[in-house]
C-alpha positions as CSV (number, residue, x, y, z in Angstrom):
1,X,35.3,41.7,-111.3
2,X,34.5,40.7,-107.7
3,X,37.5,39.0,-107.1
4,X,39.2,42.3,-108.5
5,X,37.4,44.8,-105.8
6,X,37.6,42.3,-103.0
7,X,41.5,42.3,-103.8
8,X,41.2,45.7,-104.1
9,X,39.7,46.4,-100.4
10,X,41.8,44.0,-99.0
11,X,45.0,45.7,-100.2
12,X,43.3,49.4,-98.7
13,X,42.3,47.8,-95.2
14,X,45.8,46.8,-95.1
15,X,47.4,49.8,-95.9
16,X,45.1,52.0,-93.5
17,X,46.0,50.1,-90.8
18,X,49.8,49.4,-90.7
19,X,49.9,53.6,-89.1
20,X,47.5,51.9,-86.1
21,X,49.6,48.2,-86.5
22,X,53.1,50.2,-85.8
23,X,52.1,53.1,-83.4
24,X,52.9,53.1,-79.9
25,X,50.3,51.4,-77.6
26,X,50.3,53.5,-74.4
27,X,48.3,51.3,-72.5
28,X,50.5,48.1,-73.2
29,X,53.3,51.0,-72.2
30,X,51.4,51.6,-68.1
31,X,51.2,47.8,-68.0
32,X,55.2,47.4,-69.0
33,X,55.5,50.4,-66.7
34,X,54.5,48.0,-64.1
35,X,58.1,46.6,-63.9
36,X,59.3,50.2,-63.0
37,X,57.0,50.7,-60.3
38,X,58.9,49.2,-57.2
39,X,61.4,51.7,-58.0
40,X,60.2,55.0,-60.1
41,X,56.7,56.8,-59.7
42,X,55.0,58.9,-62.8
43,X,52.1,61.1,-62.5
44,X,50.7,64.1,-60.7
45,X,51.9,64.0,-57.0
46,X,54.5,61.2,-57.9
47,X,57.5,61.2,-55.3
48,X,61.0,59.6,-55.2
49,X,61.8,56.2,-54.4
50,X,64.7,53.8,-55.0
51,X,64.5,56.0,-58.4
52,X,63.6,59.4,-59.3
53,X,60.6,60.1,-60.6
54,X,59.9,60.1,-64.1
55,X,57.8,63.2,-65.4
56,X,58.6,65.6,-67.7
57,X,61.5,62.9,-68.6
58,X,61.5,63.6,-72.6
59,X,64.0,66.7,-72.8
60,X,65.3,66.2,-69.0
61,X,68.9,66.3,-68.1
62,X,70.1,63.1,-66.5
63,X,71.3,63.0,-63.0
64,X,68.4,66.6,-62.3
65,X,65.2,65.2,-60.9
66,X,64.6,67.5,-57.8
67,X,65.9,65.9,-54.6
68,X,66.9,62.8,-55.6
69,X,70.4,61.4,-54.9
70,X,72.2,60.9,-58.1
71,X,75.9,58.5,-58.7
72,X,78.6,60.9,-60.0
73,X,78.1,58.6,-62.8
74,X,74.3,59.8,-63.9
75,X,74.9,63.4,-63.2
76,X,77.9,63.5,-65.4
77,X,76.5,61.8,-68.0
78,X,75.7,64.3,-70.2
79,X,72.7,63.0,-71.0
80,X,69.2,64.6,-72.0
81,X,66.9,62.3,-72.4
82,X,65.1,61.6,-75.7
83,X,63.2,58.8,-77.1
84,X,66.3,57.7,-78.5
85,X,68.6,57.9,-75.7
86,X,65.9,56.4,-73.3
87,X,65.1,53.2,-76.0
88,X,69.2,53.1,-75.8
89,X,69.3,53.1,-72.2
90,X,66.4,50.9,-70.9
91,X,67.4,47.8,-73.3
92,X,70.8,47.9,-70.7
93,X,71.0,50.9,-68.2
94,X,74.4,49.6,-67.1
95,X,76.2,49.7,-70.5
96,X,74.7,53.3,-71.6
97,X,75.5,54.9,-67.7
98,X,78.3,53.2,-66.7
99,X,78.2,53.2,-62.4
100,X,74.6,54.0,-62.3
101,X,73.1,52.6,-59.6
102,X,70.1,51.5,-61.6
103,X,69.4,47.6,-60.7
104,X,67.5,46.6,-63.8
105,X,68.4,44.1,-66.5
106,X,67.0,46.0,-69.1
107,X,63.9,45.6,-71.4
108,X,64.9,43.7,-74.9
109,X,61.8,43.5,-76.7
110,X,61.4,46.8,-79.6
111,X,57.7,47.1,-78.9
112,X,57.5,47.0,-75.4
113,X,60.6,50.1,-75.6
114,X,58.5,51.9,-77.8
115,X,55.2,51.1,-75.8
116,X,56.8,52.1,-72.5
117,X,57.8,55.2,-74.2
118,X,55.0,56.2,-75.2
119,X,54.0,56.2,-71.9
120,X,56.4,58.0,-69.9
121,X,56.4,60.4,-72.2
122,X,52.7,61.7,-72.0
123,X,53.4,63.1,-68.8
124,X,55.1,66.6,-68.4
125,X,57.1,67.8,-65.6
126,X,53.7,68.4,-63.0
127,X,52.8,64.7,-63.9
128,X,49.8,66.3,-65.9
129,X,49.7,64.1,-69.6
130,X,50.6,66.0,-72.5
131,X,46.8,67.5,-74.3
């Protein structure tokens, strides 16, 4: 019987916490977010640089951040970004917006997408995060 309920809790410890095991680490997101920083700027009072800034990104229409100077190719995209479209776009920026003048490589690794997500997309458009 002991064996039976230690097999038992160990089978409902593992099930309540795959959710925590798979959601999106925000922190680990700011620290990927760390590679964006010589270029893009996030939060309340954030300003353009090489990039635009990034708040209020989720539901944003490529190419719009206020005076920033876009390529032809960013504002024509057609693009609003989602999660989807931004996971799409950061693993190689070049092959989703073809003539952007974005200089990154791109981010491979699934977890550190989704972890960088999470991130950027706490803040809304005043760089205030999301309640």
């Amino acid at each position: 019987m002991t064996k039976l309920t230690f097999g038992a809790l160990t089978t409902l410890t593992v099930i309540a916490t795959a959710p925590a095991a798979m959601a999106q680490d925000v922190a680990a997101g700011k620290t990927s977010f760390n590679k964006c920083l010589a270029c893009h700027a996030i939060g309340e009072g954030a300003k353009n640089k090489v990039g635009p800034e990034l708040n209020g990104l989720n539901g944003r229409k490529s190419g719009t951040a206020p005076d920033y100077n876009y390529t032809d190719a960013n504002k024509n995209s057609g693009i609003t970004w989602d999660e989807a479209t931004f996971k799409e776009y950061i693993k190689d920026p070049k092959a989703k917006i073809p003539g952007t003048k974005m200089a990154f490589a791109g981010i491979k690794n699934e977890t550190e997408i989704n972890n960088l997500w999470a991130f950027i997309s706490q803040f809304d458009k005043d760089g205030k995060i999301k309640q």
